[in-house]
C-alpha positions as CSV (number, residue, x, y, z in Angstrom):
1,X,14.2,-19.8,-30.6
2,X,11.5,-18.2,-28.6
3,X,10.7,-14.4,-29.1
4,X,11.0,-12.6,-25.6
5,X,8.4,-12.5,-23.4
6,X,5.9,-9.8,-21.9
7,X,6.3,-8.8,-18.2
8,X,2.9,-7.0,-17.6
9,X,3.4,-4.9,-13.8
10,X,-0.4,-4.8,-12.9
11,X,-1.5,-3.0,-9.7
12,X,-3.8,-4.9,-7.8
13,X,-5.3,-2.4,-5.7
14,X,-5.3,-2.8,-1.7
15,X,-7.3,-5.5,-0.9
16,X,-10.7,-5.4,-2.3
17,X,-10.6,-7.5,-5.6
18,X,-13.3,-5.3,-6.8
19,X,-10.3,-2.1,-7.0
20,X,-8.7,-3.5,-9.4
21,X,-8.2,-1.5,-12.8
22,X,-10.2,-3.2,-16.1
23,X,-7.0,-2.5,-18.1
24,X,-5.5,-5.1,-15.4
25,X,-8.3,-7.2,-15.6
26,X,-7.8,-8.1,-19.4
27,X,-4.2,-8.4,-19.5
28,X,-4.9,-11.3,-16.8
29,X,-6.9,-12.8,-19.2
30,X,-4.1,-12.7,-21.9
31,X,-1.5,-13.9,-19.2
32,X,0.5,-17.5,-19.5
33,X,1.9,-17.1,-15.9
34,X,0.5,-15.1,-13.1
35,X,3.5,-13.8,-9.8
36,X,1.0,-12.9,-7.3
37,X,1.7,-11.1,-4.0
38,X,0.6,-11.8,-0.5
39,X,-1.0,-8.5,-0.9
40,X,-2.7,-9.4,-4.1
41,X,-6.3,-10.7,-3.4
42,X,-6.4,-14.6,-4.7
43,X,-9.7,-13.6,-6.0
44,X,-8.2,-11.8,-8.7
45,X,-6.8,-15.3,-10.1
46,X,-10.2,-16.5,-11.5
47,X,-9.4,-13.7,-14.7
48,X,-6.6,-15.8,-15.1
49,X,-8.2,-19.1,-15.8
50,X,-5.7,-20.4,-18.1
51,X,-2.5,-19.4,-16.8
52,X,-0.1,-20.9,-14.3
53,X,-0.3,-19.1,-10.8
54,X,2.3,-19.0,-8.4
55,X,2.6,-17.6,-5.0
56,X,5.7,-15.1,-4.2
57,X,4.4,-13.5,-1.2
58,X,6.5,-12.2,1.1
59,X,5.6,-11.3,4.4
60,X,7.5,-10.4,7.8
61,X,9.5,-13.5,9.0
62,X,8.4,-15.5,5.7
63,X,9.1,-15.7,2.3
64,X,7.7,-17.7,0.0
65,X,10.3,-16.7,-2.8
66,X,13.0,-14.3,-2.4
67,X,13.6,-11.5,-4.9
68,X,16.6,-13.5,-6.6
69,X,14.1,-16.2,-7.4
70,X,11.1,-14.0,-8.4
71,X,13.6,-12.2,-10.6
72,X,14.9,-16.0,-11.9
73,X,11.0,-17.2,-12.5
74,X,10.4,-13.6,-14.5
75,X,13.6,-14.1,-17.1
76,X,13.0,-17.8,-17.4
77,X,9.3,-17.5,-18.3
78,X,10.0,-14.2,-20.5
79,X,13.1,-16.6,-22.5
80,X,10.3,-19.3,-23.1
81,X,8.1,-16.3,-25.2
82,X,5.7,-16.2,-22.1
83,X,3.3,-13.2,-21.2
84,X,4.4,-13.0,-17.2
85,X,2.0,-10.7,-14.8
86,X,3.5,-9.4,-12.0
87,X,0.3,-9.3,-9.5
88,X,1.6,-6.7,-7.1
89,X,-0.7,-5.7,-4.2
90,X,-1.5,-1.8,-4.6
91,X,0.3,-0.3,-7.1
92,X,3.4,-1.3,-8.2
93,X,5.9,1.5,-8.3
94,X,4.7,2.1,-4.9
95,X,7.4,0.4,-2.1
96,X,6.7,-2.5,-5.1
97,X,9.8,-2.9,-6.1
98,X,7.7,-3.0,-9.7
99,X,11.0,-0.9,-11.2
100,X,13.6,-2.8,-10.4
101,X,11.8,-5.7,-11.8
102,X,10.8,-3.6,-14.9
103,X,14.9,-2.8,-14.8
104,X,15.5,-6.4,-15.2
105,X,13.3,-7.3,-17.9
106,X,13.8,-4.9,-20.4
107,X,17.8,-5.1,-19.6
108,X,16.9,-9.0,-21.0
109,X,14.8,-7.5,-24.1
110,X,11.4,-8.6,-22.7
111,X,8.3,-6.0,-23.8
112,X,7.6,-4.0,-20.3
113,X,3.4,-2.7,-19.4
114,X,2.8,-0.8,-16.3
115,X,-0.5,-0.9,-15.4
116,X,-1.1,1.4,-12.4
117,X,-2.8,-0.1,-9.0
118,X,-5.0,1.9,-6.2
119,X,-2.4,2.3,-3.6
120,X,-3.4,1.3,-0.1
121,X,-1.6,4.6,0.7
122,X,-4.7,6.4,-1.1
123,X,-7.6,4.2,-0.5
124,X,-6.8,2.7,3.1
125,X,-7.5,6.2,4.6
126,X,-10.5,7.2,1.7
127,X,-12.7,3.6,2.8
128,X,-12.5,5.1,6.5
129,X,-14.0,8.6,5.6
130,X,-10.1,10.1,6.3
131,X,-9.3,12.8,3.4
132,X,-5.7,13.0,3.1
133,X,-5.7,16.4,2.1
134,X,-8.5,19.1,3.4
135,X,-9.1,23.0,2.8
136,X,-7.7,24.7,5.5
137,X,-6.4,21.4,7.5
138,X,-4.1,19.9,4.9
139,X,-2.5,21.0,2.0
140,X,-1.0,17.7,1.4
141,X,0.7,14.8,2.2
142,X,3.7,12.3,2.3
143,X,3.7,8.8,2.1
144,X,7.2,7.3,3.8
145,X,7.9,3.5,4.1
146,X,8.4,3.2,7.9
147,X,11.0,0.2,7.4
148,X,14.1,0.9,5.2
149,X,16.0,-2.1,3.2
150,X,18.9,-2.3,6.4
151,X,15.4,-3.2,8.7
152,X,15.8,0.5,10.4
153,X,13.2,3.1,10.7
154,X,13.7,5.5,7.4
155,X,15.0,9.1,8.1
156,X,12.6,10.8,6.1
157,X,9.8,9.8,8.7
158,X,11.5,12.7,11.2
159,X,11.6,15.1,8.5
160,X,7.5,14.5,7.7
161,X,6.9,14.9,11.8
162,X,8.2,18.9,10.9
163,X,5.8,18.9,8.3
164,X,2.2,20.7,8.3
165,X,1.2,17.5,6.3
166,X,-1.0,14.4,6.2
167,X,1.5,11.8,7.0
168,X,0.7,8.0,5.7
169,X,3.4,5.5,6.7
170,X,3.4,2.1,5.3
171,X,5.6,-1.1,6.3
172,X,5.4,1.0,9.7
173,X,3.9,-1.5,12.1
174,X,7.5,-3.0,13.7
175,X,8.7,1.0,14.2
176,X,5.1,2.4,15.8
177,X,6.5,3.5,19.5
178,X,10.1,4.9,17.2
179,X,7.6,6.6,14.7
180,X,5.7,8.0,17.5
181,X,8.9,9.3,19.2
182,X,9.6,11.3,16.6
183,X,6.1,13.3,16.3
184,X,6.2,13.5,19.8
185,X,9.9,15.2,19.6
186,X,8.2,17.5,17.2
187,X,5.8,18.4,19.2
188,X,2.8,17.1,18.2
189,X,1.7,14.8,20.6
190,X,-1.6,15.6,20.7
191,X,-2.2,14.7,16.8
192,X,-4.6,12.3,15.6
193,X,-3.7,8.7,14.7
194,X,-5.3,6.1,12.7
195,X,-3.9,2.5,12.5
196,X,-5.8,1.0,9.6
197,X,-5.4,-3.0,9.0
198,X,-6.3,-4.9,6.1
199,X,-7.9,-1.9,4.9
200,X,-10.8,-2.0,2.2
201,X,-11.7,-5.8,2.9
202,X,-14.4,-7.5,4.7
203,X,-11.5,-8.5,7.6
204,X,-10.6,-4.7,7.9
205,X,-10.1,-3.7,11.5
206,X,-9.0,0.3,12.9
207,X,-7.8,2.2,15.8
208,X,-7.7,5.8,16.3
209,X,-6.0,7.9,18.8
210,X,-2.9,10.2,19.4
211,X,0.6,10.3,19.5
212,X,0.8,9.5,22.7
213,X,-1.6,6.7,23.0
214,X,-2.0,5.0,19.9
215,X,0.4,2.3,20.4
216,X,-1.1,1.2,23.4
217,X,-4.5,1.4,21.8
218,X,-3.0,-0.8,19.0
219,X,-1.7,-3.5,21.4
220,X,-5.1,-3.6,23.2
221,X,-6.5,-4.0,20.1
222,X,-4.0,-6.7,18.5
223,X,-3.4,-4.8,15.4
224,X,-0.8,-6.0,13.4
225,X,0.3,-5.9,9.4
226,X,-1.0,-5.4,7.0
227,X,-1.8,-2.0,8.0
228,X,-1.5,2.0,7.3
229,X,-0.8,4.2,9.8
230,X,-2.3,7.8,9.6
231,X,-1.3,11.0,11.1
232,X,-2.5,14.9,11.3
233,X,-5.6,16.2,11.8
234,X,-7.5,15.0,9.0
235,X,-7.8,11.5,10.9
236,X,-10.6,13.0,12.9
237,X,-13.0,12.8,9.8
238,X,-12.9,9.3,10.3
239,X,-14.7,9.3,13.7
240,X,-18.2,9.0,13.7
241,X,-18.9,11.2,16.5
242,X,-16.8,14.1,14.5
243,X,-19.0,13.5,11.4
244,X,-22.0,14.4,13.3
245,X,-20.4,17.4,15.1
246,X,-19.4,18.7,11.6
247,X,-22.8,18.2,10.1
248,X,-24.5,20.2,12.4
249,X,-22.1,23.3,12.3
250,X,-23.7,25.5,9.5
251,X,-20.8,26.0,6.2
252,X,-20.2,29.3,5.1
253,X,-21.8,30.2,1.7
254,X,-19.5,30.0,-1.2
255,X,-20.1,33.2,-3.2
């Protein structure tokens, strides 16, 4: 009888294999079976030499696995005595589902690691020059899944259009013009937008404008997912043109 496995929860960062944590690296060296996300850069594999990889991406309109199965692969490699990484893309208690699959495997006596990714939510905005939070501009920020599990447009993005915060909406693509709608019914149509795709990696592609326009600007554009959408003032560090402005206003002395 086989002692129970090891499900390691490793982080994968948002794109660039180079984000990834070391910690994460060396447990994919130790790993005997390697779940990888479509979110997870396949580059990330080669630490992983000697373990079996399989694809469970999951993407709109296509999955490779559904969560049933990834949970079935996870207890029947943990029952064989196996060391199982979950490659998650960004981190994974972040819209990962990385608990409920940490849920599962202790609940079946397997040894649970977390090993915490560079959300997308974090770094996405930071590789385009966009602070999330700023002195006097923003004294902080929400990050809401645009899509809920029914497929509708979560409630909670309504209550962050009230907000004085940086707003960062994942999975938010689908619901744009409905997000919109509800910064413009809060009356900030004016407010800067970013729509970040494939953020961090060499295919990485932006568009920046307001409330009001940004979803035509995205269409023009043919943005689409994987992407983070941005919104409050603190997008405008992200335009060129701003940075110069800035840099040639003189800062007040700090005393």
């Amino acid at each position: 009888m086989h002692k129970p496995g090891i499900l390691s929860l490793i982080g994968a960062g948002p794109g660039d294999p180079e984000l990834i944590t070391l910690k994460g690296v060396r447990l994919l060296g130790e790993a005997d079976v390697v779940l990888y996300d479509a979110l997870a850069s396949d580059q990330l594999l080669q630490y992983a030499p000697q373990a079996e990889h399989i694809y469970v991406g999951k993407r709109k309109g296509c999955a490779s696995y559904l969560q049933e199965q990834i949970n079935d692969l996870i207890l029947q490699r943990g029952a064989q005595g196996k060391h199982v990484v979950r490659l998650k893309g960004g981190d994974p208690f972040v819209f990962g589902r990385g608990g409920e699959e940490m849920v599962l495997a202790a609940a079946a006596g397997m040894e649970v690691r977390v090993i915490p990714g560079i959300s997308s939510s974090l770094a996405v905005p930071a590789s385009e020059n966009i602070p999330l939070t700023q002195r006097g501009i923003s004294e902080s920020f929400w990050v809401v899944t645009g899509t809920t599990k029914e497929h509708k447009l979560s409630r909670d993005v309504a209550l962050a259009a009230q907000s004085s915060a940086t707003v960062v909406i994942l999975m938010g693509m689908s619901k744009l013009q409905k997000i919109m709608a509800c910064f413009q019914a809060a009356g900030k149509s004016a407010m800067p937008v970013a729509v970040l795709q494939e953020g961090t990696t060499k295919r990485a592609r932006r568009a920046f404008g307001t409330v009001t326009d940004i979803a035509a600007k995205v269409a023009e554009q043919g943005l689409g997912n994987p992407a983070v959408i941005v919104i409050g003032e603190v997008v405008r560090y992200g335009l060129p043109e701003y940075a110069r402005e800035l840099a040639r206003v003189p800062q007040p002395v700090q005393i």
